[in-house]
C-alpha positions as CSV (number, residue, x, y, z in Angstrom):
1,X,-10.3,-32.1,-9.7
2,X,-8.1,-33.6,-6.8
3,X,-6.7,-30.8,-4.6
4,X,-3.8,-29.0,-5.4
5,X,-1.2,-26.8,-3.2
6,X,-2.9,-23.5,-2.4
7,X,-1.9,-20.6,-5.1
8,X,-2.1,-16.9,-4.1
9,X,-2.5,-14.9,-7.6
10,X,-1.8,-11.2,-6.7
11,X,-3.5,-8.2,-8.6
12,X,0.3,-7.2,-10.3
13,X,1.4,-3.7,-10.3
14,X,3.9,-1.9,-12.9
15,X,7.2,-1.2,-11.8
16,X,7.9,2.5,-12.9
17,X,11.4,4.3,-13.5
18,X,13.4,4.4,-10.7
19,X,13.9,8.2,-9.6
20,X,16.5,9.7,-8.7
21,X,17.1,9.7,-5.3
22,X,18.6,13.3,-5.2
23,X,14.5,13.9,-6.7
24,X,13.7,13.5,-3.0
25,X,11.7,16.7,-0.9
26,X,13.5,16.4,2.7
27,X,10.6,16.7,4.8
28,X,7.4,15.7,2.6
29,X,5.2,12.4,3.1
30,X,2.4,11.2,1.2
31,X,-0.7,9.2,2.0
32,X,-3.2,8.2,-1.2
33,X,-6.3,6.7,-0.5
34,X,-10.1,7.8,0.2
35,X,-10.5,10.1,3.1
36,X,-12.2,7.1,5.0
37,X,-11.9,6.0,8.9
38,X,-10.6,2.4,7.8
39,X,-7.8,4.3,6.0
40,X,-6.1,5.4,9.3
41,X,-6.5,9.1,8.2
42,X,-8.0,10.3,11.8
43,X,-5.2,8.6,13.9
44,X,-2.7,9.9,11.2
45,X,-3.5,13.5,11.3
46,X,-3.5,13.0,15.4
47,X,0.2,12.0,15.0
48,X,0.9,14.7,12.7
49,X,1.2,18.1,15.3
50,X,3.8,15.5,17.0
51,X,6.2,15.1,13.7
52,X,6.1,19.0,13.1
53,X,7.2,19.3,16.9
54,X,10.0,17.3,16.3
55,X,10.5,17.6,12.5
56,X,9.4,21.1,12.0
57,X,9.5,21.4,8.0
58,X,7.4,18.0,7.6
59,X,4.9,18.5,5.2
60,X,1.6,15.4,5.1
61,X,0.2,15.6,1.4
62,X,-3.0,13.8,1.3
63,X,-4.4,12.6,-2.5
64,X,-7.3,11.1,-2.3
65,X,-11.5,11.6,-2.4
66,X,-13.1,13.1,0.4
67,X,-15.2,10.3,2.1
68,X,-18.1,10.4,4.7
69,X,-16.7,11.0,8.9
70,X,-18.2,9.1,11.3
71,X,-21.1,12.0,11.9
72,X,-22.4,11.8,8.2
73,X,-20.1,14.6,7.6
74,X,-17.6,15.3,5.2
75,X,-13.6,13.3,6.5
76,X,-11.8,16.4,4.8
77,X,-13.5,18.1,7.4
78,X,-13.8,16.8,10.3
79,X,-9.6,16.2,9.7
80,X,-9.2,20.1,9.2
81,X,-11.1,20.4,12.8
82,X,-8.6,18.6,14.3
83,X,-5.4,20.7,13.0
84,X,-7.2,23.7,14.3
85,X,-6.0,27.0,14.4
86,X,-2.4,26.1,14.1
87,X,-0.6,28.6,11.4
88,X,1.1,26.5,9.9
89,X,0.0,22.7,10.1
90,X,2.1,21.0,7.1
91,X,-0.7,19.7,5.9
92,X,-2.0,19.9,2.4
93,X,-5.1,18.2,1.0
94,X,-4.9,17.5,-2.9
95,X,-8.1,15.8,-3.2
96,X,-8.5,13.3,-6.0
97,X,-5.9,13.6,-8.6
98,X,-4.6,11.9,-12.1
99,X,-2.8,8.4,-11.6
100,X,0.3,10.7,-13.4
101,X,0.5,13.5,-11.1
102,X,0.2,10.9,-8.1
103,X,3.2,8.7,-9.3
104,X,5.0,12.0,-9.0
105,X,4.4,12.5,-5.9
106,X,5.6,9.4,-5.1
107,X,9.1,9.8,-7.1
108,X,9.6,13.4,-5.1
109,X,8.2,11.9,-1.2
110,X,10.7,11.4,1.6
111,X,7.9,8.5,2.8
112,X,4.5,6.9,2.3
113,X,2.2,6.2,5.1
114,X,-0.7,3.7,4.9
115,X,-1.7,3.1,8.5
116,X,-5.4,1.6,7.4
117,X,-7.1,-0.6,9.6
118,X,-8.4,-2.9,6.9
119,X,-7.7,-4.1,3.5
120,X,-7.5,-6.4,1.0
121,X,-4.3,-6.7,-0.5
122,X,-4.1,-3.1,-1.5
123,X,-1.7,-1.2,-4.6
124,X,-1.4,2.4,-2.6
125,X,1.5,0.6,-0.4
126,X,2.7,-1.3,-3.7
127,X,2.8,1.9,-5.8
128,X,5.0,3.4,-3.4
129,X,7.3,0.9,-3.1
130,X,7.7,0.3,-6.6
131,X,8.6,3.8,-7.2
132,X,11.4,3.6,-4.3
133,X,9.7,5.3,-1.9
134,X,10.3,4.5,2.0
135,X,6.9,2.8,2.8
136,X,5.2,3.1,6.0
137,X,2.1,0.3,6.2
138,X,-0.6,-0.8,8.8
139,X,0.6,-4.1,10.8
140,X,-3.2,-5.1,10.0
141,X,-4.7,-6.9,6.8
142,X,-2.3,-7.5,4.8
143,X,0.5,-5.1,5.8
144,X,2.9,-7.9,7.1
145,X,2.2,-9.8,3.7
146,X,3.5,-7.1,1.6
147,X,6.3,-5.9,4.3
148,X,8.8,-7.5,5.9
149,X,9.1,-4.6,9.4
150,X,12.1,-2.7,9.0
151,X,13.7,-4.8,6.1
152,X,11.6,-3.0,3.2
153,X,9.3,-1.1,4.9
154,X,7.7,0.2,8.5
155,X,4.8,-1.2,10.1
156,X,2.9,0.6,12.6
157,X,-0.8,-0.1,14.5
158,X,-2.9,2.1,13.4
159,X,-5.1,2.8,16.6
160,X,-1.5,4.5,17.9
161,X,-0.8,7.9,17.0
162,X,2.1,8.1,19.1
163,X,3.4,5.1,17.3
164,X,2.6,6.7,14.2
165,X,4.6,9.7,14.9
166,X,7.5,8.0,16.0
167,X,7.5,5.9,13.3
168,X,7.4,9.0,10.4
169,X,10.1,11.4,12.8
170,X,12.6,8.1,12.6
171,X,12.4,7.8,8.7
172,X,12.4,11.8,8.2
173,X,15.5,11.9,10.6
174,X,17.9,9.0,8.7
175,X,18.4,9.5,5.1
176,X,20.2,6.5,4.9
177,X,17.0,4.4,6.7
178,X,14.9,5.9,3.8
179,X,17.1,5.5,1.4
180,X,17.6,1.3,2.5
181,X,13.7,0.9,2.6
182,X,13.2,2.5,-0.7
183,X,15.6,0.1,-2.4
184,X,14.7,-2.8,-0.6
185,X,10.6,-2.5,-1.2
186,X,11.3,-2.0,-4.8
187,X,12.4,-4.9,-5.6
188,X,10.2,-6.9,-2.9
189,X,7.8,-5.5,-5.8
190,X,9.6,-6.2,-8.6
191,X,10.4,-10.2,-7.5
192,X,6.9,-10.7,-6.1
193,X,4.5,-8.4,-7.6
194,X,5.8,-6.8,-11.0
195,X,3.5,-7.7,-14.1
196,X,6.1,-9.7,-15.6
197,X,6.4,-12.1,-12.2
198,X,2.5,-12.0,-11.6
199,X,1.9,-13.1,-15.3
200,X,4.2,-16.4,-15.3
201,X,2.2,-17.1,-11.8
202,X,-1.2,-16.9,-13.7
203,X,0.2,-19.1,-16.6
204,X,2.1,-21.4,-14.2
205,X,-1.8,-21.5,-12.7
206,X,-4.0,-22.5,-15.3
207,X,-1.1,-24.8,-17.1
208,X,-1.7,-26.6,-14.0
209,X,-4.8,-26.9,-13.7
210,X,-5.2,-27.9,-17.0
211,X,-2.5,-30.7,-16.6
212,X,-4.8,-31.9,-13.8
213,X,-8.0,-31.8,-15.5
214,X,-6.9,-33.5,-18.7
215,X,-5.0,-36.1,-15.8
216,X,-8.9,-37.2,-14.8
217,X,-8.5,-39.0,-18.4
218,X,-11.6,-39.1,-21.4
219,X,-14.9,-38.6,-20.8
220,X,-17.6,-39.5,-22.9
221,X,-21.1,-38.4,-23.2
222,X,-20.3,-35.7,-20.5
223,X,-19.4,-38.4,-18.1
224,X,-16.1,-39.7,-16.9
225,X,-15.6,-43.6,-18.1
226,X,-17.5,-46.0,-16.0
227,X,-19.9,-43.3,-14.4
228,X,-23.8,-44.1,-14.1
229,X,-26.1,-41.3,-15.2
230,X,-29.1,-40.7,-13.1
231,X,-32.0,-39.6,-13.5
């Protein structure tokens, strides 16, 4: 076939309800994702005594599978090591949960942290932003594809925890910040990555290349017109 523009065809994600912003726990962010190092999860719970210093009712809910630490050992862990002996941490581990219970967690969260090191193009930061929730990604992989830095979302380096901490006190502290990036990364989902859009882009795909196969014109014998078979 002769080439054709490049086409990006994005896994889509469903755009839920919108909640009600009064829904909101002041105060509570959520990661989702395995309890993995390439998740950001080690430099995330570094930042986290810093947030409670300065944010002192933040609460860090963490869905997700426990995964392997660097030791063999078990992440889940190896994180509760480095919280240590405070009394109260703000930090809760929910393990792996139903898809249902999750989305509520994301309808009721103040903000979403992803600071991963590497991915793909992943639907934990696309979840959260479809359900209006003030999305904090990882300036790696594909974070700067999906967000646009402080327009509908945060990006942060993941290998800084002080970053990280900065980062999470500045959304916690200005409702009104939150309350823009929610708004705005919902419908950077719903006009890029919603079913609806993704599914006229896969059409729009194949219609195309279609068009341009049936443009090489007939072909006989298995062979375009004027071709010599060899042996």
């Amino acid at each position: 076939l002769p080439l054709a523009p490049m086409a990006i065809l994005y896994n889509p994600v469903e755009l839920p309800p919108a909640a009600p912003d009064s829904d909101r726990i002041s105060g509570r962010v959520v990661f989702s994702g395995r309890l993995i190092a390439k998740k950001g999860v080690v430099p995330l719970l570094r930042a986290w005594p810093h947030v409670r210093a300065q944010v002192p009712g933040a609460e860090l809910h963490l869905y997700g599978r426990d995964g392997p630490a660097g030791h063999g050992g078990s992440m889940r862990a190896f994180l509760r090591g480095l919280i240590g002996d405070v009394p109260e941490p703000g930090v809760v581990f929910h393990g792996h949960v139903r898809r249902e219970e999750l989305l509520r967690a994301l309808d009721t969260a103040s903000a979403a942290i992803f600071p991963s090191f590497a991915e793909a193009f992943a639907f934990a930061p696309m979840e959260a932003m479809a359900s209006g929730c003030a999305t904090v990604y990882s300036r790696r992989g594909s974070g700067p594809e999906l967000v646009e830095d402080g327009r509908d979302g945060l990006l942060v380096e993941p290998s800084d925890s002080g970053q990280i901490a900065e980062t999470v006190v500045r959304l916690l502290a200005d409702a009104d910040l939150r309350l823009r990036l929610g708004r705005a990364g919902r419908r950077r989902v719903a006009e890029a990555f919603s079913m609806s859009v993704q599914l006229r882009a896969n059409e729009d795909f194949y219609r195309d290349a279609i068009a341009r196969f049936r443009s090489l014109g007939p072909r006989r014998g298995g062979r375009r017109d004027g071709q010599r078979e060899t042996s």
